[in-house]
N, C-alpha and C positions, 0 to 999 in steps of 0.2 A: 504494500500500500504506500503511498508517494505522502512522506511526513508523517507518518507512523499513525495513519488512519485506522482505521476497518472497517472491513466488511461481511457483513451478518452471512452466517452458512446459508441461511434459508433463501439470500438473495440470490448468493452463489447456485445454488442448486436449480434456483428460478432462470436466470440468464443464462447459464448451460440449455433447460431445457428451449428455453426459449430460442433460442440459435441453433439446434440443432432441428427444432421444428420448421423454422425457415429454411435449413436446409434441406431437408426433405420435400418441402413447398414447391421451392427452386428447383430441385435435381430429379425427382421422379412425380408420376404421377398419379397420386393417389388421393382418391375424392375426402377422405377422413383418417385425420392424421392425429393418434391418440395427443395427452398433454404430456404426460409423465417418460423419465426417460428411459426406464423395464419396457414400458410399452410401444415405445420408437424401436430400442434397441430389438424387441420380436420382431416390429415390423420388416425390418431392414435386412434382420437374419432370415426373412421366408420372399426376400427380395431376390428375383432368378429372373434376367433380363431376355426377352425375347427377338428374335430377330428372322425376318421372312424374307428371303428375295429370289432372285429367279437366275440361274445362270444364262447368258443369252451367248452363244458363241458364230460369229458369224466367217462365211465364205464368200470370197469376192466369188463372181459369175464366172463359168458357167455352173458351179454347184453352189448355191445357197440353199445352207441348211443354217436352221436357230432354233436352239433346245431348251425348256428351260425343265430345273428340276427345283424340286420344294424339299430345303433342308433345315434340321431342328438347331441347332443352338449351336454352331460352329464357327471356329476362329476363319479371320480370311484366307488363311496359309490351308486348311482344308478345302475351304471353296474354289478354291485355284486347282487342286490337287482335283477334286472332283471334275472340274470344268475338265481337264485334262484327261479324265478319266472317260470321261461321255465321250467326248472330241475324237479317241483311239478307237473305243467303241462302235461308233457312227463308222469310222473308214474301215474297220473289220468287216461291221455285216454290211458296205456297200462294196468291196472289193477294192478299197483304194490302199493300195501296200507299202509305195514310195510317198512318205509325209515326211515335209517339215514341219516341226514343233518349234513354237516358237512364244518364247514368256516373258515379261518384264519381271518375274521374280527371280531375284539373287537365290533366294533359301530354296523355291522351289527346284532352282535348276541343280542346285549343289545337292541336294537331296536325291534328285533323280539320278543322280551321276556319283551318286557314293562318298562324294566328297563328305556330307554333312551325314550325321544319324538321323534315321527314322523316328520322328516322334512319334511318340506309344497311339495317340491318337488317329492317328492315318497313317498306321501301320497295314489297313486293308488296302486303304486306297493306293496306296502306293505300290504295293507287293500286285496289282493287281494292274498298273501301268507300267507298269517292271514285266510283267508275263505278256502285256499284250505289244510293246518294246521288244521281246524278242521272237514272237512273231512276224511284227511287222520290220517293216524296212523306216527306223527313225531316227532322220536328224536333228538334235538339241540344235535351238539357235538363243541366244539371251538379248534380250532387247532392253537394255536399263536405259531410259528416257529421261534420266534425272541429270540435269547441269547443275554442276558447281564452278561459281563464276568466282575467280582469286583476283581482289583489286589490289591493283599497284600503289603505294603510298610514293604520296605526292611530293 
């Protein structure tokens, strides 16, 4: 306390609550947000983030093909892995054997290529773009799109 003030527990206990209620306000969305902080703190612990989207993978002409699949609760480095995994798929049962693959992910590419471990979580999908790899006829190409601009001091 600034000059050897105080302050009452019960305030303390009140502005905690009261802050972390605003945060919960702020950061997610929930119509009724208990007062107490046992009762945020359940809230928050049965807090499990959802997330829907569609893989869309497109081919220039003369094949356009766009897939989408519906996945539960996965990091984007699976999403990738997945997209990747359809994409082999599709050229398998249409007979297309000579593919370039080609990905703006570092991890995915190092992964596919042994360089990196298998995370325990897309250990299917990956083993599973690994068997249809040696199948098919496929070249890795890595496309990282990210500049880094180094300015000269003046």
């Amino acid at each position: 306390m600034l000059h050897g003030g105080s302050y009452p527990r019960a305030k303390v206990i009140g502005d905690i609550n009261y802050t972390i209620h605003n945060l919960i306000k702020v950061k997610f969305e929930y119509t009724t947000i208990p007062n107490f902080f046992p009762q945020m703190v359940a809230l928050l612990d049965g807090y499990r983030p959802s997330f829907q989207f569609k893989l869309v993978k497109w081919f220039p002409p003369p094949y356009v093909c766009a897939k989408g699949v519906k996945l539960a609760e996965f990091t984007s480095l699976v999403a990738e892995a997945t997209a990747i995994k359809e994409g082999l798929q599709y050229c398998w049962k249409n007979n297309y054997l000579n593919i370039i693959l080609e990905s703006d992910s570092l991890a995915m590419n190092q992964i596919l290529n042994g360089v990196w471990e298998i995370l325990w979580s897309m250990t299917i999908v990956v083993n599973s773009i690994n068997r249809l790899r040696e199948v098919l006829s496929v070249i890795m190409n890595i496309n990282l799109f990210r500049k880094f601009q180094v300015q000269e001091k003046r």
